[in-house]
C-alpha positions in Angstrom: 0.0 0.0 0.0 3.2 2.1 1.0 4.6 1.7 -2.4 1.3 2.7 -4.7 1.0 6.0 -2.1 4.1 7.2 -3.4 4.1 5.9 -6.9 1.6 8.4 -7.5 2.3 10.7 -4.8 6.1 11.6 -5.5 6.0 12.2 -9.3 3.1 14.8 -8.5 5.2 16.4 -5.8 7.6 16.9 -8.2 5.2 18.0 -10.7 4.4 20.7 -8.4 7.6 21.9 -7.5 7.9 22.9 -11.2 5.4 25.6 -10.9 7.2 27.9 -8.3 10.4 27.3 -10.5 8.8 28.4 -13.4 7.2 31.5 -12.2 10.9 32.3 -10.6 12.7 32.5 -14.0 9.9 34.4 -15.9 10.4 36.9 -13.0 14.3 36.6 -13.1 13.9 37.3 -17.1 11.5 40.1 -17.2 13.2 41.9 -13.8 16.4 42.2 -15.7 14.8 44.2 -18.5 14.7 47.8 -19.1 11.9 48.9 -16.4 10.5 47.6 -13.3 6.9 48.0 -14.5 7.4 44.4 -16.4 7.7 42.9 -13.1 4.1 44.6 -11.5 2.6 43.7 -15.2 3.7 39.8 -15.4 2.4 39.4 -11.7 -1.1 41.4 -12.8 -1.5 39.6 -15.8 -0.9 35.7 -14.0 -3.1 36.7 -11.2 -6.3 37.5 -14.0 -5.2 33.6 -15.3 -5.0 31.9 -12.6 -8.2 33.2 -11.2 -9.5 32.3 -14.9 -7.9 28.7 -14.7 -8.7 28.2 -11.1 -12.6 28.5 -12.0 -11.6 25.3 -14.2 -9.9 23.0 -11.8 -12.8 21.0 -12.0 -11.6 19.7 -15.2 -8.8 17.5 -13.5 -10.7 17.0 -10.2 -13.8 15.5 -12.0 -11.8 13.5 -14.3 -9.5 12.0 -12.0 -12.2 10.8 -9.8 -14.4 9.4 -12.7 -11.3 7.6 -14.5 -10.5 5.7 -11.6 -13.5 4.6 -10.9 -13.9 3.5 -14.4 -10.2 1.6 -13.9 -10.9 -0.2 -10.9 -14.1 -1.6 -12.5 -11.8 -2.6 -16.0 -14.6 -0.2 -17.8 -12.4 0.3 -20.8 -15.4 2.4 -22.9 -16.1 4.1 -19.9 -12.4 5.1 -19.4 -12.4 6.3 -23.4 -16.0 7.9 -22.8 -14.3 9.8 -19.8 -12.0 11.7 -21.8 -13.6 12.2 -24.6 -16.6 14.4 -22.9 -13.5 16.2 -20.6 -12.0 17.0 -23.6 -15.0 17.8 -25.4 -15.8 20.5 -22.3 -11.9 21.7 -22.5 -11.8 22.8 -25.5 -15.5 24.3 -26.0 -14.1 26.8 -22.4 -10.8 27.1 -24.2 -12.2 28.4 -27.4 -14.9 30.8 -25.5 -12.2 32.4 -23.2 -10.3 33.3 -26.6 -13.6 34.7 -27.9 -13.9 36.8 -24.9 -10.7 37.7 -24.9 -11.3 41.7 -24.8 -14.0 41.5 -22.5 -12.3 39.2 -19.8 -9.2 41.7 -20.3 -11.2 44.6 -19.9 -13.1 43.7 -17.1 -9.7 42.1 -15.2 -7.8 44.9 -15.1 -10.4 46.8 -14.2 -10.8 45.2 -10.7 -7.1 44.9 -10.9 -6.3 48.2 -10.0 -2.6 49.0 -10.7 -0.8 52.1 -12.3 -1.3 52.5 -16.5 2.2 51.8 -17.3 2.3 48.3 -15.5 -1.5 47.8 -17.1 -0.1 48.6 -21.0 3.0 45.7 -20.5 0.3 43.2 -18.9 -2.4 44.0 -21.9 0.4 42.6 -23.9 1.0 39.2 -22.0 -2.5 38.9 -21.4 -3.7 39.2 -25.3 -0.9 36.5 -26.2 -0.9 34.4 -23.7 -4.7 33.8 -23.8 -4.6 32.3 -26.9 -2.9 29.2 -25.0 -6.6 28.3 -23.0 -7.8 25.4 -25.2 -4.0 24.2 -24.6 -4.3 24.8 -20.7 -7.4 23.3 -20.3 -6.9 20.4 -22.4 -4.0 19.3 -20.0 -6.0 19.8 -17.5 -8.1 17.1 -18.9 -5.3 14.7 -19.6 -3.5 15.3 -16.1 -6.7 14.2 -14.2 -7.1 11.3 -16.6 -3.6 9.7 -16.3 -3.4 10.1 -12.9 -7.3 8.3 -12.4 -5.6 5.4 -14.9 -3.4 5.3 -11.6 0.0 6.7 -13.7 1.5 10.1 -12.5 5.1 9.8 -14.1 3.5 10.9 -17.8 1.9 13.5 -15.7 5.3 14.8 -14.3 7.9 14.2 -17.2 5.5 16.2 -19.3 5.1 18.9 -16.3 9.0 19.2 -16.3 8.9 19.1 -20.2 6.9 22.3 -20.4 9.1 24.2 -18.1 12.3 23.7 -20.1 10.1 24.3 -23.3 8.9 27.5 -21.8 12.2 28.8 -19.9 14.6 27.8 -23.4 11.8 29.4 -25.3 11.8 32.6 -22.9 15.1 33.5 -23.1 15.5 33.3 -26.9 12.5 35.5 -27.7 13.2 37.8 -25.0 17.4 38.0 -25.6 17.4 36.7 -28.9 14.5 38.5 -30.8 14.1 41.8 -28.1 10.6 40.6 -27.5 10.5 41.4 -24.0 7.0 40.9 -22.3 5.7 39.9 -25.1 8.4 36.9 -25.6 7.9 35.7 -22.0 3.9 35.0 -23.0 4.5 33.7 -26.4 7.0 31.0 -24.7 4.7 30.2 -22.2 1.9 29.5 -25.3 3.6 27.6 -26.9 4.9 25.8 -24.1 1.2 25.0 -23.2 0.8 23.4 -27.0 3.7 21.4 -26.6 2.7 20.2 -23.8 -1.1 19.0 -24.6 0.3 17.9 -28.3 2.7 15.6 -26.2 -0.2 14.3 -23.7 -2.0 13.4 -27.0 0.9 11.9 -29.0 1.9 9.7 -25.5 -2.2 8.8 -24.7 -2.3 7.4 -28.6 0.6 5.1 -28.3 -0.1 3.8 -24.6 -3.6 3.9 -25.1 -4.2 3.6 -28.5 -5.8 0.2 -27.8 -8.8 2.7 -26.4 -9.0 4.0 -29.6 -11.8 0.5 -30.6 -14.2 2.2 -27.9 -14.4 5.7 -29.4 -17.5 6.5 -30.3 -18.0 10.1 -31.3 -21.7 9.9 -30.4 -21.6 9.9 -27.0 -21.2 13.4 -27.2 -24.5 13.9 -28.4 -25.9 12.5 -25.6 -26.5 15.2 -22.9 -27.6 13.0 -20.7 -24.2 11.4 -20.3 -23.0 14.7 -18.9 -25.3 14.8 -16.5 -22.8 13.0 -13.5 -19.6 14.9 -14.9 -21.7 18.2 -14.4 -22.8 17.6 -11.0 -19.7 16.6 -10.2 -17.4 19.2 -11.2 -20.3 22.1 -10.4 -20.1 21.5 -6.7 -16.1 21.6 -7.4 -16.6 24.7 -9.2 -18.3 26.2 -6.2 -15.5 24.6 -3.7 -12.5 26.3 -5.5 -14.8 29.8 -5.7 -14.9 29.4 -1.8 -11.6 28.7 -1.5 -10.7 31.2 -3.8 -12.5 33.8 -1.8 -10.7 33.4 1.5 -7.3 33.8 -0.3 -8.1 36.6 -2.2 -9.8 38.4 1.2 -6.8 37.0 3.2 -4.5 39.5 1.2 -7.4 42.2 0.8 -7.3 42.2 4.5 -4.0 42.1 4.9 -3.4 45.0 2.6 -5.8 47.6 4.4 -3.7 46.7 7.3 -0.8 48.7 5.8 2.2 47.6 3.4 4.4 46.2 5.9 1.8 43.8 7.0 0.7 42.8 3.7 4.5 41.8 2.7 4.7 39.5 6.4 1.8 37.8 5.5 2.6 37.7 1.7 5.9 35.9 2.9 4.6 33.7 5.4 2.1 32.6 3.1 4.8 31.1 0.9 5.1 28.6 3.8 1.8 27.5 3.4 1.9 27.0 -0.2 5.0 24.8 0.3 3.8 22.7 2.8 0.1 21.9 0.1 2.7 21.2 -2.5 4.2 18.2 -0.4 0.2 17.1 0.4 -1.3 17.9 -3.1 1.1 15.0 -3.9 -0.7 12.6 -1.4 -4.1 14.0 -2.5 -3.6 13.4 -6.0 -2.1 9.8 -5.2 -5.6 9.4 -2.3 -8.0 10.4 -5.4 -6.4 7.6 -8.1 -6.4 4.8 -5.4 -9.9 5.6 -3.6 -11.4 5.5 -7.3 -9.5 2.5 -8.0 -11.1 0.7 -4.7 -14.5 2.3 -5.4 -14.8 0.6 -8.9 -13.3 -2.8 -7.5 -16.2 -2.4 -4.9 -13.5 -3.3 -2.3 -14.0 -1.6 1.3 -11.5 -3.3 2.9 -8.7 -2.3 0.8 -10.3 1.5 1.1 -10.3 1.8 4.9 -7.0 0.5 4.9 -5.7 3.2 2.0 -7.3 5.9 4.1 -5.2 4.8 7.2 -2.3 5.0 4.9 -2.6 7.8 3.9 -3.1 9.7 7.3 -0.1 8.0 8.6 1.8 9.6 5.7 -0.2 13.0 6.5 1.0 13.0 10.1 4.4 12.1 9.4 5.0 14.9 6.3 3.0 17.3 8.9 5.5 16.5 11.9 8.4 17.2 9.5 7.1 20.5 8.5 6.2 21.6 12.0 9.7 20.8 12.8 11.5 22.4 10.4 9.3 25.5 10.6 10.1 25.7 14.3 13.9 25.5 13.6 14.7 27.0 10.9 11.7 29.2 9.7 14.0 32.3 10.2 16.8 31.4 7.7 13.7 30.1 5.4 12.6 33.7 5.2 15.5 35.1 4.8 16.6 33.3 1.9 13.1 35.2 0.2 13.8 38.3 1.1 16.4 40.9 2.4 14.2 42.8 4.1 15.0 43.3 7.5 12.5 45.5 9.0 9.6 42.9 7.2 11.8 39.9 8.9 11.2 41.2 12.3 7.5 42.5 11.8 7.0 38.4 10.7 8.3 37.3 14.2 5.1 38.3 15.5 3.2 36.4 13.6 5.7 33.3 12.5 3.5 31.1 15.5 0.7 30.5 13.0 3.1 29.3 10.5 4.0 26.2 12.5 0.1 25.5 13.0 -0.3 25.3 9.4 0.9 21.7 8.7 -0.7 20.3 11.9 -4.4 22.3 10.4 -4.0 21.5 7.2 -3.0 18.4 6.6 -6.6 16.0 6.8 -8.0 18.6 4.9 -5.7 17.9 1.8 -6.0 14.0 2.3 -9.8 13.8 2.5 -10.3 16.3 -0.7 -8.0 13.6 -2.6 -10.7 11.0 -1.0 -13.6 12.7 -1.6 -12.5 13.4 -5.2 -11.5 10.0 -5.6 -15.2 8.8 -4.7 -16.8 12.0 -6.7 -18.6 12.7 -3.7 -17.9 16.6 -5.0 -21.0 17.7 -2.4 -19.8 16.4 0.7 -16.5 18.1 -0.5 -18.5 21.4 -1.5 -20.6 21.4 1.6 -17.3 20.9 4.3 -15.8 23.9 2.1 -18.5 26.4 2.5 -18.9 25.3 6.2 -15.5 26.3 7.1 -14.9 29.4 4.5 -18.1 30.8 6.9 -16.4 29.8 9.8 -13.3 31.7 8.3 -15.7 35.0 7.7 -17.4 34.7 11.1 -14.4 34.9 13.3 -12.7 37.3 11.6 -15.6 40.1 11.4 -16.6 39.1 14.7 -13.4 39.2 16.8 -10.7 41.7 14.5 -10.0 45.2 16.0 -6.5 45.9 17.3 -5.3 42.4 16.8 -6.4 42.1 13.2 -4.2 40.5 11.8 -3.7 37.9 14.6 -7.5 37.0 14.2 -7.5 37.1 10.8 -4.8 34.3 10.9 -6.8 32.3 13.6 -9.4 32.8 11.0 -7.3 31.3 8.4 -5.9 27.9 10.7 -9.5 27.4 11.5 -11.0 27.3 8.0 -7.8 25.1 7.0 -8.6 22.4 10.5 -12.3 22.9 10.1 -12.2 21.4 6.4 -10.7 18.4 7.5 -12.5 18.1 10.8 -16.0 18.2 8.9 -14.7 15.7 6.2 -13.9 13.3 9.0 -17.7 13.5 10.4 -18.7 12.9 6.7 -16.2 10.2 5.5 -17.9 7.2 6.6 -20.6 7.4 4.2 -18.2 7.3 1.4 -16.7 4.1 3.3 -19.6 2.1 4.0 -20.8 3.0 0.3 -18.3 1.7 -1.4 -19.5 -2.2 -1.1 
């Protein structure tokens, strides 16, 4: 059991780990150019996509879920019938972002507020780089459906793939053709492509014996999209939720000056590094619990989910101790800073409660996804994002910031707390 855990868990790990690395060089490339404003407009401009590709999530989530369920039951037209409706829905979002291009852009950087100069340089990543959304979402697709056929290397060596596609393809438009701004997004495009031509060329020749069970009119059928619908629109609503408290965790930290905003901007990093280690064990918890849900095995279920928590507690020990050692140097490898170093000592105790809070949370998502049981998942969310509003409005005065981090460690222990209440059903159901 062990040994599948972390044959899907560690390639996503380091699927992950690409993203930060990514985002570091396109910020190393376009901070060494001409003007500073490149570096305000490449921030604006990912913040508009990944609110836009956020909203999407649901693409992998559903998939994953439904794929392994279809691979634990052997369901090979189901498995083909799974990725062709995903697809289907990735492209028809991918081709209607790039329709509403101007609108989208229009109406982004209007809620965006930043100065015009950084807002011109972002128009031009933005109106570039948009093209790339049937590309984006497509992988989407394919990433949820080779990790629900229980394989997550494809997944990762395509993941690292992309990045030295995009960071090769950066630095030649931008030093070799004077592109600037406009290079970095056109490298990032056609990044994208590469990567969802490579998912297709790899799914044809270790799949291609999936290709018998293609039949193009299941995608008349609306009926059929019924479950994936249901599914992926109480997902929807999940990551909308959980895209609210982050974006009001920096709103509120912003009206609490500049100085606060960049402590809790850097000790936020912490938490993003600690749910890349357990988006790796969520991923690997969806494949497997769909795998045992379509083998009808319960036994074999209860005992991944022990597992899996055993892992949790152990990753979230390791964090806790290394935050409570060596957070200091951590954050001062981020930033020079020494006046935002010391402001973040007053707060760095709610870092080392993240791992400890977060952890179940992460682990029953992956189950939960895993089972498609996207409304117990949708309902635990909401439960704690109001819990997260409540205690913040309620209790913030002088001590904002303090409460609005209790807020935060509550909404992240809550999640998982709730799940637990809620996880037998998906247990016992799966006879």
């Amino acid at each position: 059991m062990n040994k599948s855990i972390l044959r899907l868990a560690i390639p996503n790990i380091i699927s992950n780990i690409t993203v930060p690395l990514l985002g570091l060089v396109d910020m190393y490339i376009v901070g060494h150019l001409d003007s500073e404003d490149y570096i305000g407009a490449i921030a604006l401009a990912t913040m508009l996509f990944n609110f836009i590709y956020w909203s999407f999530s649901f693409l992998r989530m559903g998939t994953s879920g439904f794929t392994a369920q279809a691979f634990g039951a052997k369901d090979y037209r189901e498995q083909t019938n799974i990725l062709l409706r995903s697809l289907t829905v990735a492209m028809g979002a991918g081709l209607l972002i790039v329709l509403l291009q101007y609108f989208i852009a229009l109406s982004g950087f209007y809620l965006l507020n930043a100065e015009p100069a950084i807002k011109v340089f972002a128009y031009e990543y933005f109106y570039i780089y948009i093209w790339a959304a049937p590309a984006v979402l497509g992988m989407y697709t394919f990433n949820g459906w080779f990790i629900g056929m229980q394989n997550a290397k494809i997944p990762m060596l395509i993941a690292i793939a992309v990045n030295i596609v995009n960071i090769a393809l950066s630095f030649t438009f931008v030093y070799g053709f004077g592109m600037k701004i406009k290079g970095v997004a056109l490298a990032s495009a056609c990044a994208q492509y590469t990567g969802f031509l490579s998912f297709a060329l790899i799914w044809n020749i270790k799949y291609g014996r999936l290709k018998k069970y293609i039949n193009i009119s299941i995608l008349k059928d609306m009926r059929s999209y019924i479950p994936f619908f249901k599914v992926n629109s109480d997902i929807f609503i999940r990551t909308m939720a959980l895209i609210a408290v982050t974006t009001f965790f920096m709103s509120a930290s912003s009206r609490s000056g500049k100085d606060i905003l960049a402590v809790n901007a850097l000790l936020m990093q912490m938490f993003i590094l600690f749910s890349y280690m357990m988006d790796g064990f969520a991923y690997a918890a969806e494949a497997l619990t769909g795998k045992y849900i379509g083998e009808n095995n319960r036994t074999i279920l209860k005992q991944l989910v022990k597992r899996l928590f055993l892992w949790g507690i152990v990753v979230a020990g390791i964090f806790t101790l290394v935050y409570a050692t060596s957070l200091n140097q951590i954050l001062g490898l981020i930033t020079d800073k020494q006046n935002i170093l010391e402001l973040s000592k007053d707060y760095q105790f709610w870092v080392l409660l993240i791992p400890v809070a977060g952890f179940s949370a992460f682990l029953w998502d992956g189950v939960f996804v895993g089972a498609t049981a996207s409304h117990l998942m949708r309902n635990s969310m909401l439960i704690a994002v109001g819990s997260f509003f409540l205690i913040y409005f309620m209790f913030s005065g002088t001590s904002a910031n303090n409460i609005l981090w209790l807020a935060f460690i509550v909404y992240l222990a809550l999640r998982g707390i709730v799940q637990s209440f809620m996880a037998p059903s998906i247990l016992n159901d799966s006879r």
